[in-house]
N, CA, C and O atoms as CSV, one atom per row, in Angstrom:
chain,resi,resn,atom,element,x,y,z
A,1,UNK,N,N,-27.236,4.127,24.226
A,1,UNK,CA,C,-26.806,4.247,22.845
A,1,UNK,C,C,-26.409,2.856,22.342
A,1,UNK,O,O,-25.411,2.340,22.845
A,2,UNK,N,N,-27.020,2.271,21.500
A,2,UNK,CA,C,-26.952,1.199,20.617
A,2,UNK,C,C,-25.599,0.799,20.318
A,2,UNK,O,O,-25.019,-0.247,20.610
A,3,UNK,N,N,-25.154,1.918,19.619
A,3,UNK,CA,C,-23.483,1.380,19.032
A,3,UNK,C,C,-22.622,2.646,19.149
A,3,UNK,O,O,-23.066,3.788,19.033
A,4,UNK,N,N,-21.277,2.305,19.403
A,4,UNK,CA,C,-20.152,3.647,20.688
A,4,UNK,C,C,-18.694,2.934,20.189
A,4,UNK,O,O,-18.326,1.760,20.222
A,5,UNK,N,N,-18.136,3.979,19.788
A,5,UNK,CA,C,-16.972,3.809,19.418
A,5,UNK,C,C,-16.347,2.908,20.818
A,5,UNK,O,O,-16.783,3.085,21.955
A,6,UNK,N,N,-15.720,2.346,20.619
A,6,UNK,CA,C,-14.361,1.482,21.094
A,6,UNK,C,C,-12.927,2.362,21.486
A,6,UNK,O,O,-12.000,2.447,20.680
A,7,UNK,N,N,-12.890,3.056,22.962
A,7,UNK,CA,C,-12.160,3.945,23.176
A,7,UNK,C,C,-11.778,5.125,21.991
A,7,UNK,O,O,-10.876,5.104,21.154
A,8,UNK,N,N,-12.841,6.175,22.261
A,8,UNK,CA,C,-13.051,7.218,21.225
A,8,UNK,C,C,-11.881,7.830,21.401
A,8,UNK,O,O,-11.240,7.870,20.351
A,9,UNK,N,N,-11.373,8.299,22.270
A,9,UNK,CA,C,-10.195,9.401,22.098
A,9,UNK,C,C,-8.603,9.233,22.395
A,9,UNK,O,O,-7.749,9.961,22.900
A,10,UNK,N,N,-8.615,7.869,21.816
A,10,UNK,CA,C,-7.480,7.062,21.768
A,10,UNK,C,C,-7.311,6.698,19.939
A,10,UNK,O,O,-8.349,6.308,19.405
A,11,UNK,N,N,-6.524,6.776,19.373
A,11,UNK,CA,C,-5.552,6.420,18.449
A,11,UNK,C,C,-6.618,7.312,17.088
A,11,UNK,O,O,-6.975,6.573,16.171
A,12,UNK,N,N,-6.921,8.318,17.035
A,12,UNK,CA,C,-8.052,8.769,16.539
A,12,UNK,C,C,-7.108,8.797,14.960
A,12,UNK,O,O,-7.301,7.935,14.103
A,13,UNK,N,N,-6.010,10.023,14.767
A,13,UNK,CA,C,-5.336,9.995,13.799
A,13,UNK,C,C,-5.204,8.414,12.663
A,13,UNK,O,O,-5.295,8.354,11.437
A,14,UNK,N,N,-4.967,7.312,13.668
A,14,UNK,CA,C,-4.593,6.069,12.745
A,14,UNK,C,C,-5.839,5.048,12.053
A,14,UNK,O,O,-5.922,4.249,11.121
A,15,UNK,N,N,-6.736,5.610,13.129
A,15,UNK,CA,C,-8.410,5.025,12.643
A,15,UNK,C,C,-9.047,5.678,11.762
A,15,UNK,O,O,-9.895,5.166,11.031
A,16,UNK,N,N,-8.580,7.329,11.729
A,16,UNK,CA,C,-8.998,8.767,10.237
A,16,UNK,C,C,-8.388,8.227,9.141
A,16,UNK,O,O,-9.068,8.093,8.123
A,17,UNK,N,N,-6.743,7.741,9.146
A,17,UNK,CA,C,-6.214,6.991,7.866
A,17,UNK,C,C,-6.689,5.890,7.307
A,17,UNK,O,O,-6.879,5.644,6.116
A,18,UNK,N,N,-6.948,4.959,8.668
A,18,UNK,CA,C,-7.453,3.586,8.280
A,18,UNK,C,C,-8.813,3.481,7.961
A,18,UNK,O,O,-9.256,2.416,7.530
A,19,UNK,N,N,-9.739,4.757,8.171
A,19,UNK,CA,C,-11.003,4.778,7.349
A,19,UNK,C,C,-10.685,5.262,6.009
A,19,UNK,O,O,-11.159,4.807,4.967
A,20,UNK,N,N,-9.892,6.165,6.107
A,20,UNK,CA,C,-10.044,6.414,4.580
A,20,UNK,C,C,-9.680,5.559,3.749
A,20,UNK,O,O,-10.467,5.403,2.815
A,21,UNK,N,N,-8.446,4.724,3.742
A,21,UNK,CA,C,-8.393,3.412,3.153
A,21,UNK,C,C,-9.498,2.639,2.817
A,21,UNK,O,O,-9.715,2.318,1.649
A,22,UNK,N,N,-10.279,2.283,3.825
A,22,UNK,CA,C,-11.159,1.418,3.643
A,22,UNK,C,C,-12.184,1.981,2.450
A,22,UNK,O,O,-12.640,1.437,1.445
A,23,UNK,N,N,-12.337,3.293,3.006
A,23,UNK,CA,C,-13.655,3.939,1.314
A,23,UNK,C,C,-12.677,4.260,0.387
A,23,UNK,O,O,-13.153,4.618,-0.690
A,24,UNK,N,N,-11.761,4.253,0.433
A,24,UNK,CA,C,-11.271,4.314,-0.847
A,24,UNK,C,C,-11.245,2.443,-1.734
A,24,UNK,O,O,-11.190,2.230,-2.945
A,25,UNK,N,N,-11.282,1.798,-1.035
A,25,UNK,CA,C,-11.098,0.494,-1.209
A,25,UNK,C,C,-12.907,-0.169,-1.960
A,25,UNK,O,O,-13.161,-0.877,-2.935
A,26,UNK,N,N,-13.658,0.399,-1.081
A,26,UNK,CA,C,-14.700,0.317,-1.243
A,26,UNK,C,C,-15.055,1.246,-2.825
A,26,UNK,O,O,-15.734,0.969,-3.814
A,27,UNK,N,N,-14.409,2.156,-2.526
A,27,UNK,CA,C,-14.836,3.466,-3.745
A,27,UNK,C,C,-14.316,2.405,-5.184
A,27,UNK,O,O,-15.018,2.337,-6.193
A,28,UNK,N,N,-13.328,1.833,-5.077
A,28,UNK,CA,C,-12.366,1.258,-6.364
A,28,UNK,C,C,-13.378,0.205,-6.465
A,28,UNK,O,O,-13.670,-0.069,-7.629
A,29,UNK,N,N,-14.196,-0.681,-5.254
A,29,UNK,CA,C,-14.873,-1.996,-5.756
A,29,UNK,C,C,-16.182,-1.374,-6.467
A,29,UNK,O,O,-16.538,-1.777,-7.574
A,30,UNK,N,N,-16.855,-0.398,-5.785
A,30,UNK,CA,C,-17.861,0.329,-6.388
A,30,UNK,C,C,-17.573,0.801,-8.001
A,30,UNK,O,O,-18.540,0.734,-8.759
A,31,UNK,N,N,-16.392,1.231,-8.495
A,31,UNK,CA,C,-16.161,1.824,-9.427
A,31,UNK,C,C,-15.723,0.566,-10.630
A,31,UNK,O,O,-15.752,0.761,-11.845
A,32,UNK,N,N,-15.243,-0.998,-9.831
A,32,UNK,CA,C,-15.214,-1.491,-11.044
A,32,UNK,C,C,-16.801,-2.402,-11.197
A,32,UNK,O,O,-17.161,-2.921,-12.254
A,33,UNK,N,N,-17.500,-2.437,-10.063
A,33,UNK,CA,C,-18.553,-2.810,-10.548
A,33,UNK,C,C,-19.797,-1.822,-11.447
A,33,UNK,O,O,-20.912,-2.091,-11.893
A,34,UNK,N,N,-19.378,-1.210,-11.438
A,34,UNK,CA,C,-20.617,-0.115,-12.053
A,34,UNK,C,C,-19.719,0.046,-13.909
A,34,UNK,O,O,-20.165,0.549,-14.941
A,35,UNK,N,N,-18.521,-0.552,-13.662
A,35,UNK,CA,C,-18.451,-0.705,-15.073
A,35,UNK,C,C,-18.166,-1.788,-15.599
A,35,UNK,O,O,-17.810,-1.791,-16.778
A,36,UNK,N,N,-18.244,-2.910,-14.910
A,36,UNK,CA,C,-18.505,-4.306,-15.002
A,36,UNK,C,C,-20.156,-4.546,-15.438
A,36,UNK,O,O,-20.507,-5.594,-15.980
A,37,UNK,N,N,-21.238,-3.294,-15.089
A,37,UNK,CA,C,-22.497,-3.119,-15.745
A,37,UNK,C,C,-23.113,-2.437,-16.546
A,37,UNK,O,O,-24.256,-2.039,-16.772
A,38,UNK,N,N,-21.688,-2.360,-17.094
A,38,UNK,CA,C,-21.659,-0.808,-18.467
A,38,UNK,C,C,-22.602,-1.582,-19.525
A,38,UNK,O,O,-22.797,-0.815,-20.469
A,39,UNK,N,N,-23.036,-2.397,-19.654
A,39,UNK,CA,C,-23.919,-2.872,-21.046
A,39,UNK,C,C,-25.457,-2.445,-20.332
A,39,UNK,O,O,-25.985,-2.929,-19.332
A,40,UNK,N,N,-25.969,-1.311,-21.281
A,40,UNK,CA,C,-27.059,-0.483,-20.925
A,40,UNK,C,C,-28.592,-1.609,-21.747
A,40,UNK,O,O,-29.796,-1.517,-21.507
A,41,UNK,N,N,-27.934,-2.471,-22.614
A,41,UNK,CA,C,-29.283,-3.603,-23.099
A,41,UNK,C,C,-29.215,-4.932,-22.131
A,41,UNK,O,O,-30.043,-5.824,-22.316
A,42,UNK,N,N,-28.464,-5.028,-21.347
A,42,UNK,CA,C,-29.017,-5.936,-19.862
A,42,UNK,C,C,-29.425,-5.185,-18.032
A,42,UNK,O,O,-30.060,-5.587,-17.056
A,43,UNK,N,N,-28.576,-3.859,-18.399
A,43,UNK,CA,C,-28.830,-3.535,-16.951
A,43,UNK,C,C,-29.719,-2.361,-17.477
A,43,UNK,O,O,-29.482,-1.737,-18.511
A,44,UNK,N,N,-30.887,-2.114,-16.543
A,44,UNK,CA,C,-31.337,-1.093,-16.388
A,44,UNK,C,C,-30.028,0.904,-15.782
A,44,UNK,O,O,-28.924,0.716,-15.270
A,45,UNK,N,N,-30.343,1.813,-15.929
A,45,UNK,CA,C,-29.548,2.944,-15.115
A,45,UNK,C,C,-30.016,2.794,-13.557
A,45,UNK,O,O,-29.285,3.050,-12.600
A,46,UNK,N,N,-30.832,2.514,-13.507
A,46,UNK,CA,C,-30.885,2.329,-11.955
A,46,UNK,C,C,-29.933,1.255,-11.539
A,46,UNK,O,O,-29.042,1.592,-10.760
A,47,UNK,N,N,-29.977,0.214,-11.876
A,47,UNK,CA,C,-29.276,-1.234,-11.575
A,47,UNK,C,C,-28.046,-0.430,-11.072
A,47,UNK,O,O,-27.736,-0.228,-9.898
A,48,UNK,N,N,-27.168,0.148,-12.620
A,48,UNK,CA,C,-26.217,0.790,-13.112
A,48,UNK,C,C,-25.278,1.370,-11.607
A,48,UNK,O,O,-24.123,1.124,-11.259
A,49,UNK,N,N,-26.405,2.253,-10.939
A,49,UNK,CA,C,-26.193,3.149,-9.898
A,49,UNK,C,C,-26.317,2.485,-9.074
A,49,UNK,O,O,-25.294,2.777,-8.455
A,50,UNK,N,N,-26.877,1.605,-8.386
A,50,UNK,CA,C,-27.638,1.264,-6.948
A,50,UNK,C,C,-26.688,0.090,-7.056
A,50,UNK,O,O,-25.744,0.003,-6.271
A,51,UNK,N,N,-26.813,-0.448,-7.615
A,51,UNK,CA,C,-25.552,-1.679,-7.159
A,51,UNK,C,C,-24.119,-1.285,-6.730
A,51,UNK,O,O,-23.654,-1.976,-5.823
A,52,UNK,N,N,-23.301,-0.255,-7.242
A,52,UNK,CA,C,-22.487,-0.181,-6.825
A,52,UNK,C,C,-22.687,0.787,-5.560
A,52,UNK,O,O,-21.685,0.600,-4.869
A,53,UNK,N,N,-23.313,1.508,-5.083
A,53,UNK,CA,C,-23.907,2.380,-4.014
A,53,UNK,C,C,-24.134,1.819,-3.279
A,53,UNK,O,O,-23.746,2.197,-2.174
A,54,UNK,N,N,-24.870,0.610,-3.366
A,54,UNK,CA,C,-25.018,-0.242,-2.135
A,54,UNK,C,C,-23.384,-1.033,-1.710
A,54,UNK,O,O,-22.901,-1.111,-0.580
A,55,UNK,N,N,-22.820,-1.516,-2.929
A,55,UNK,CA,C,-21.551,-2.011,-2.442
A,55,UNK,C,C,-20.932,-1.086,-1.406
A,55,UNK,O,O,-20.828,-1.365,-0.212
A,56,UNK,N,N,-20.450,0.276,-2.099
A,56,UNK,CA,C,-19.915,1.264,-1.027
A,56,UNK,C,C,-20.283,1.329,0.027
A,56,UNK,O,O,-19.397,1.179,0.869
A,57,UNK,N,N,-21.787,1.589,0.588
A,57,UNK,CA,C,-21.762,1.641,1.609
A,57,UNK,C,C,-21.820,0.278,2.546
A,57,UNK,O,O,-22.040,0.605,3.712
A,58,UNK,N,N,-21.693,-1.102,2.389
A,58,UNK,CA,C,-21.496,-2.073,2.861
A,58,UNK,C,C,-20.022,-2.375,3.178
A,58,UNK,O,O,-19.670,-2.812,4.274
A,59,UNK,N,N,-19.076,-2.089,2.040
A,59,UNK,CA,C,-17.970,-1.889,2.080
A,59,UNK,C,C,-17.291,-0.961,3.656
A,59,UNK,O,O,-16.564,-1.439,4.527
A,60,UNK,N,N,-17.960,0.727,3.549
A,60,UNK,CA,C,-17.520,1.527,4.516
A,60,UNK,C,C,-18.542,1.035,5.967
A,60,UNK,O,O,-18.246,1.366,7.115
A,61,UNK,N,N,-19.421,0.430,5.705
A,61,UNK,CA,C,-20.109,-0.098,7.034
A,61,UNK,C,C,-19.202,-1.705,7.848
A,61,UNK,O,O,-19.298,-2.280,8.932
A,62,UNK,N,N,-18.625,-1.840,6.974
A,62,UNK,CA,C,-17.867,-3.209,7.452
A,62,UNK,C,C,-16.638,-2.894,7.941
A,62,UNK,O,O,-16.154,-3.344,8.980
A,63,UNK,N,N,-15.874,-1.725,6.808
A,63,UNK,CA,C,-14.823,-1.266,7.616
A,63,UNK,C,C,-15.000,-0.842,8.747
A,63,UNK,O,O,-14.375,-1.307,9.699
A,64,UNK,N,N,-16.043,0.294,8.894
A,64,UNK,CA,C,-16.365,0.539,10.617
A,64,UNK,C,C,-16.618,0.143,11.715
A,64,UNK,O,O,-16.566,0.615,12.851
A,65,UNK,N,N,-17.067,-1.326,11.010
A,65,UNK,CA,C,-17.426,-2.250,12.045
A,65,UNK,C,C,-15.730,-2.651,12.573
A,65,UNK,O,O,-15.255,-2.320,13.660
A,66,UNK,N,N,-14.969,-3.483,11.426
A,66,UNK,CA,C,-14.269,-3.762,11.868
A,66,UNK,C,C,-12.884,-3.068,12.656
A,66,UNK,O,O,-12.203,-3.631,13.513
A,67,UNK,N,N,-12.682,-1.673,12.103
A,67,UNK,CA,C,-12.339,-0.986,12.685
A,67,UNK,C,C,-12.822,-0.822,14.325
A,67,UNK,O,O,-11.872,-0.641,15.087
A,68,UNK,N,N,-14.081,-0.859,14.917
A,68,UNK,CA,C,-14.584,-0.355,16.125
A,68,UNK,C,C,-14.166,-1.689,16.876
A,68,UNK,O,O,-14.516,-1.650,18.055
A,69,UNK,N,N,-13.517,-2.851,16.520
A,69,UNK,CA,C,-13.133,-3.909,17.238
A,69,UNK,C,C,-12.572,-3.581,17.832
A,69,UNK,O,O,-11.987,-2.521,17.609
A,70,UNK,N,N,-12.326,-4.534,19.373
A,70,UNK,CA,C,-11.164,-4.034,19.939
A,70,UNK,C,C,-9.822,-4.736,19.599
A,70,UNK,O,O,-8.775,-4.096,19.688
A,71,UNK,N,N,-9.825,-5.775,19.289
A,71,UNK,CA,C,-8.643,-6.310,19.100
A,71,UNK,C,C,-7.878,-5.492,18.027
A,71,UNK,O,O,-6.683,-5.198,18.085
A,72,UNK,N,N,-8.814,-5.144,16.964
A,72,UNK,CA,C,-7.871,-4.064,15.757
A,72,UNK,C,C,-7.829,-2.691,16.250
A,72,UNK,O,O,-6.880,-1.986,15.907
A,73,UNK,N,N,-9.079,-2.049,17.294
A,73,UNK,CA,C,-8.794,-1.092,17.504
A,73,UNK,C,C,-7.417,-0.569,18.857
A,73,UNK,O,O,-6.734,0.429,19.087
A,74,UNK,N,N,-7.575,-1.708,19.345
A,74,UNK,CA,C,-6.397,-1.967,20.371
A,74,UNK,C,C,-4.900,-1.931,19.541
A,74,UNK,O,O,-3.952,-1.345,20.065
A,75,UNK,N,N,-4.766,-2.534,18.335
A,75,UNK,CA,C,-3.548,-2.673,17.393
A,75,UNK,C,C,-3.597,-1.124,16.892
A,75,UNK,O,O,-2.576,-0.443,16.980
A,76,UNK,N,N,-4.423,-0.750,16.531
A,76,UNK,CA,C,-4.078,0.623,15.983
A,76,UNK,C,C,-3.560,1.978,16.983
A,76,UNK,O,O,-2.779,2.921,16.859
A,77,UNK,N,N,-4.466,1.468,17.994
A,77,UNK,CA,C,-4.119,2.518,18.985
A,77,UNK,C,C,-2.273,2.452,19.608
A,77,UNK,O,O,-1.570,3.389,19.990
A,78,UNK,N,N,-1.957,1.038,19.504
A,78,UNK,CA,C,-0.863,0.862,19.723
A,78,UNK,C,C,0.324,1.021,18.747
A,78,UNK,O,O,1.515,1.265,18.938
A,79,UNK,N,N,-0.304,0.832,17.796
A,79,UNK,CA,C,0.427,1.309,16.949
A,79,UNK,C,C,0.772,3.244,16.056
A,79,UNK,O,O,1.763,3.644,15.445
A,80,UNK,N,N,-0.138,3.739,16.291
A,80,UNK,CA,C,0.135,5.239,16.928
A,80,UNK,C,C,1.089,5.721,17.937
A,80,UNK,O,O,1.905,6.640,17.865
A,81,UNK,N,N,0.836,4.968,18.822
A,81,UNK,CA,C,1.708,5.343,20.109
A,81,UNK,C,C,3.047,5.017,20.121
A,81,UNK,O,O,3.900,5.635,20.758
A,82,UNK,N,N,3.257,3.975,19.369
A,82,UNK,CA,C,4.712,3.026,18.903
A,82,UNK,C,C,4.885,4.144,18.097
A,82,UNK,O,O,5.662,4.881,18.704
A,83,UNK,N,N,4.453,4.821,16.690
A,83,UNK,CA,C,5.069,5.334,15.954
A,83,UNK,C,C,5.113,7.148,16.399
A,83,UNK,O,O,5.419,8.056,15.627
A,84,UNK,N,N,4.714,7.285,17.836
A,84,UNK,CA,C,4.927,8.761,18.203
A,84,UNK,C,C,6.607,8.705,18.796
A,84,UNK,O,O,7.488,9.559,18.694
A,85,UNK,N,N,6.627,7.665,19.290
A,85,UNK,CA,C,8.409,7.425,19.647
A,85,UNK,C,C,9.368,7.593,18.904
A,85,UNK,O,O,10.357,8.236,19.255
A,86,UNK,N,N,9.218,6.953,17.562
A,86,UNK,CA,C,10.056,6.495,16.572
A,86,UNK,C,C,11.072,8.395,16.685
A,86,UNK,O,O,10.639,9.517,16.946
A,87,UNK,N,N,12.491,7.888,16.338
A,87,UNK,CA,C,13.238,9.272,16.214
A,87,UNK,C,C,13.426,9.275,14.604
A,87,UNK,O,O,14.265,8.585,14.024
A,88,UNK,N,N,12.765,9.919,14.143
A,88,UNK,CA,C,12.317,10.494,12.741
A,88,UNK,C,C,14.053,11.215,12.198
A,88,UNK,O,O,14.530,12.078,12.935
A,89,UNK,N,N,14.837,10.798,10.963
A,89,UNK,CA,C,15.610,11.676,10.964
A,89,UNK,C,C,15.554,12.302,10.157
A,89,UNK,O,O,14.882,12.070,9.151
A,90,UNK,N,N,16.446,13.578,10.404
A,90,UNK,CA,C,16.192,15.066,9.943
A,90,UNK,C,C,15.949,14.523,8.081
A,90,UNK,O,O,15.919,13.392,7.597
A,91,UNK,N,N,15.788,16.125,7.318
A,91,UNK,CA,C,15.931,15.896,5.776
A,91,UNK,C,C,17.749,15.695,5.370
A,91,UNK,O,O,18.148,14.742,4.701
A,92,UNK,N,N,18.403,16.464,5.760
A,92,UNK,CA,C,19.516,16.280,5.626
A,92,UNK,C,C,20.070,14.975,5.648
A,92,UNK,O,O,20.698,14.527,4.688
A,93,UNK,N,N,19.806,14.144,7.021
A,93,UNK,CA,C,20.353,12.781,7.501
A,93,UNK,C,C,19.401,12.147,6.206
A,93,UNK,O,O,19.944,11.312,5.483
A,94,UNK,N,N,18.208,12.487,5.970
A,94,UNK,CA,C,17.798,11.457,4.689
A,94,UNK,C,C,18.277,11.426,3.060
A,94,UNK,O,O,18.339,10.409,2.368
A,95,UNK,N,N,18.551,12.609,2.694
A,95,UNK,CA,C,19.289,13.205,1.858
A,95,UNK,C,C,21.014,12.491,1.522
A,95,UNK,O,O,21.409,11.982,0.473
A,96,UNK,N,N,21.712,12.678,2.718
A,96,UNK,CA,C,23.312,11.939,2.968
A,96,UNK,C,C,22.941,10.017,2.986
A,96,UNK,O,O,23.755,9.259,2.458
A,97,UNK,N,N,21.738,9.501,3.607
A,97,UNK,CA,C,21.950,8.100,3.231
A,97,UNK,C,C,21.618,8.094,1.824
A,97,UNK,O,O,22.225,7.419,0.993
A,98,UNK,N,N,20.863,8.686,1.627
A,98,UNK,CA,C,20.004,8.307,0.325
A,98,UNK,C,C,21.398,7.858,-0.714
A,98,UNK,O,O,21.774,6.813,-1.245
A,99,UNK,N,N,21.958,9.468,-0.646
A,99,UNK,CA,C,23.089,9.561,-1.829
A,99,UNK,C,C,24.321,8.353,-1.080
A,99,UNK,O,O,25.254,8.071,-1.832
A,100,UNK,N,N,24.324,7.880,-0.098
A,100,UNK,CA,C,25.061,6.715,0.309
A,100,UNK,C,C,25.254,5.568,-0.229
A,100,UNK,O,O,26.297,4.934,-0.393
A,101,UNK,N,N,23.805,5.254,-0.591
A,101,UNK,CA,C,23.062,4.461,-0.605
A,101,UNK,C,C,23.271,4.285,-2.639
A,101,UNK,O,O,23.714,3.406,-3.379
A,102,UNK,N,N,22.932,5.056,-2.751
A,102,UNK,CA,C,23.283,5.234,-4.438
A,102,UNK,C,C,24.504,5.538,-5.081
A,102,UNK,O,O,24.742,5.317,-6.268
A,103,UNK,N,N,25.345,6.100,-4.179
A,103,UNK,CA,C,26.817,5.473,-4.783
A,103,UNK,C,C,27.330,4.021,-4.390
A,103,UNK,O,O,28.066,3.335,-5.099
A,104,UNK,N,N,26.865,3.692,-3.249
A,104,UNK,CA,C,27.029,2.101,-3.023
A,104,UNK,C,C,26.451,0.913,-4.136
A,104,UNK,O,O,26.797,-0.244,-4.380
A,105,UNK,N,N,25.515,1.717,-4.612
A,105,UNK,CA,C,24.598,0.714,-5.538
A,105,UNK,C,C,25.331,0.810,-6.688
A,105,UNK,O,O,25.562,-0.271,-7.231
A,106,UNK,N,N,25.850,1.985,-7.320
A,106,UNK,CA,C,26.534,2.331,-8.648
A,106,UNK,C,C,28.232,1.645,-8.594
A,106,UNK,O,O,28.836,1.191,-9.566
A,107,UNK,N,N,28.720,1.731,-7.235
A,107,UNK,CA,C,29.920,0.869,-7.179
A,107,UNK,C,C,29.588,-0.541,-7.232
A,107,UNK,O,O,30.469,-1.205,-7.778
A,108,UNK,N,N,28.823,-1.042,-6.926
A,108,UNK,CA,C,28.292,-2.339,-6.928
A,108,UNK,C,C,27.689,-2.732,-8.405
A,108,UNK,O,O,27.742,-3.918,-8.729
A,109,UNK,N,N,27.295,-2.075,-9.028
A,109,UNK,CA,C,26.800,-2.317,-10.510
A,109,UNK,C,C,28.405,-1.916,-11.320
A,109,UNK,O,O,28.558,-2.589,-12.340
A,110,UNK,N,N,29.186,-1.269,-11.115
A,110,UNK,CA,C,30.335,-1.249,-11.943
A,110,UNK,C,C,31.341,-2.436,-11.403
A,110,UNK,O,O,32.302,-2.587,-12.158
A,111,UNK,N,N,31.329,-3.341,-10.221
A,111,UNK,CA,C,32.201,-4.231,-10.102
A,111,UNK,C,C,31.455,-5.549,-10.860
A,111,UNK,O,O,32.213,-6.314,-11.455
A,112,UNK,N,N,30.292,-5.791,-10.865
A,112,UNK,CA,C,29.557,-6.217,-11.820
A,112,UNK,C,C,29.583,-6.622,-12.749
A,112,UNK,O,O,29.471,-7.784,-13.139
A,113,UNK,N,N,29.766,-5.541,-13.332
A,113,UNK,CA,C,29.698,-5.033,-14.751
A,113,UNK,C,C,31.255,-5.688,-15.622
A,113,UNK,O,O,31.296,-6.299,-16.689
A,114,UNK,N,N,32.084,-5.402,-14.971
A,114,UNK,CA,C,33.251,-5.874,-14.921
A,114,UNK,C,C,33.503,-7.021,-14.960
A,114,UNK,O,O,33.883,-7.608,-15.974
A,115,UNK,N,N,33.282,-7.665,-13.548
A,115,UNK,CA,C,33.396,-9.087,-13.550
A,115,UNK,C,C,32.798,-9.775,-15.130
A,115,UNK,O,O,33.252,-10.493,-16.021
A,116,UNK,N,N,31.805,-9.219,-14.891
A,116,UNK,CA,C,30.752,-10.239,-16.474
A,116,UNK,C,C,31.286,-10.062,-17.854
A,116,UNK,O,O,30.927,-10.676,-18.858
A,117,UNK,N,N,32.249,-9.077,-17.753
A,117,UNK,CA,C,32.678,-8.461,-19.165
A,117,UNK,C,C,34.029,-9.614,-19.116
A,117,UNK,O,O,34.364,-10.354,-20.042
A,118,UNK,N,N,34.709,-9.505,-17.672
A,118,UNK,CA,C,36.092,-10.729,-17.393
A,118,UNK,C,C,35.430,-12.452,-17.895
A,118,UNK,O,O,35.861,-13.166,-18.800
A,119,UNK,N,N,34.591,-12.653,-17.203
A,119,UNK,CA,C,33.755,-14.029,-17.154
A,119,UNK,C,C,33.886,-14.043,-18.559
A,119,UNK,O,O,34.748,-14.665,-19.179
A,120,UNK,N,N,32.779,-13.158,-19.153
A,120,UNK,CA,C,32.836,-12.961,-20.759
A,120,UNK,C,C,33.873,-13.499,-21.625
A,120,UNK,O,O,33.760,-14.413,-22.443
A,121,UNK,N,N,34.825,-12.858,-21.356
A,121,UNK,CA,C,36.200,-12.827,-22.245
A,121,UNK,C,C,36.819,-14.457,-22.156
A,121,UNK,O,O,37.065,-15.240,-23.074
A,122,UNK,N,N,36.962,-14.622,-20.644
A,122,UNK,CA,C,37.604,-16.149,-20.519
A,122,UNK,C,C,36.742,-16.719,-21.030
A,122,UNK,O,O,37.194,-17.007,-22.139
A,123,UNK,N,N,35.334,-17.249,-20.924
A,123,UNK,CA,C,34.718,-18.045,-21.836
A,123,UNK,C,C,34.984,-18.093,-23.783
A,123,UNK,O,O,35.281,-19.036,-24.517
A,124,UNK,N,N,34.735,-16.745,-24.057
A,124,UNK,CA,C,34.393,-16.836,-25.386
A,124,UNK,C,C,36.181,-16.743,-26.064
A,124,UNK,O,O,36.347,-16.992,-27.258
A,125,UNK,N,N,36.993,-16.495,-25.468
A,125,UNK,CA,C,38.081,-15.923,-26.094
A,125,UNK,C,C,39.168,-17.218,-25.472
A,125,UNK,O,O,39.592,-18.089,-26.231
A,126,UNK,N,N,39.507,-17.176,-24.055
A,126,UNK,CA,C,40.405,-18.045,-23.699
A,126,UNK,C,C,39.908,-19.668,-23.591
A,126,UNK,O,O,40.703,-20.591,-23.760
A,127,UNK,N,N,38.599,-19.852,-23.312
A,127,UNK,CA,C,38.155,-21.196,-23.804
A,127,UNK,C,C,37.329,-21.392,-24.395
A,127,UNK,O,O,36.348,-20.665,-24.238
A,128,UNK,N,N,37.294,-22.117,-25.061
A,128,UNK,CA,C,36.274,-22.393,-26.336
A,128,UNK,C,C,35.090,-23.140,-25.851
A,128,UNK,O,O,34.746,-24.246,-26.266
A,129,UNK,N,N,34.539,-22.492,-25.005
A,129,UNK,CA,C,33.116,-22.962,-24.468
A,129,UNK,C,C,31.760,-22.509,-25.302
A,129,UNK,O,O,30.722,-23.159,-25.416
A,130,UNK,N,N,31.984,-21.562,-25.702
A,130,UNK,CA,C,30.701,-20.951,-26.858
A,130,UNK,C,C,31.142,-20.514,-28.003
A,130,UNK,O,O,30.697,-19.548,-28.622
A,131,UNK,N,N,32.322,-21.449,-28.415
A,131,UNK,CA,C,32.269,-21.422,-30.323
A,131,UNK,C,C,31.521,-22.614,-30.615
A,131,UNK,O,O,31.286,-22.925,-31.782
């Protein structure tokens, strides 16, 4: 066989995401070139079609290529395996930082807020720096 995946049944999930990226990437270059040839009195409808069709699939043939590397396919696979470890926390635990996290930010924008209104005052009122 000519051409063989690069350890097939290793990191399969992160190489399914990382293809789809890639045609989607490809799909967006395809999609602005085919209207980068929207003027129908220089391009023929064939042009129209086949140019960006060919982009796509050069696009998803390159990703596959480069995907089937080993050095990237070695990174991906490892990186699957790194992120099967990770201790994921619950909704709750994400929920309690979140709102942590946003009253910290709102106390921090009202000491702020404050200060600049103080700064404010001594400049314009107790010294005559901006009359």
């Amino acid at each position: 066989m000519p051409w063989q995946w690069y350890k097939p049944n290793q990191g399969r999930k992160v190489r399914l995401v990382a293809g789809i990226a890639v045609a989607l990437v490809g799909l967006l270059a395809a999609g602005e070139v085919y209207i980068a040839l929207a003027d129908p009195t220089r391009y023929s409808q064939q042009i129209r079609l086949a140019v960006p069709v060919v982009i796509l699939l050069a696009a998803v043939a390159a990703g596959l290529y480069a995907l089937n590397r080993a050095r990237v396919a070695d990174f991906l696979i490892d990186t699957e395996s790194e992120l099967a470890k990770v201790s994921w926390p619950s909704r709750q635990q994400v929920l309690l930082s979140t709102g942590a996290v946003l009253v910290l930010v709102l106390m921090l924008v009202m000491y702020l807020l404050v200060v600049d209104k103080a700064v404010d005052f001594l400049l314009r009122e107790v010294l005559p720096v901006y009359r």
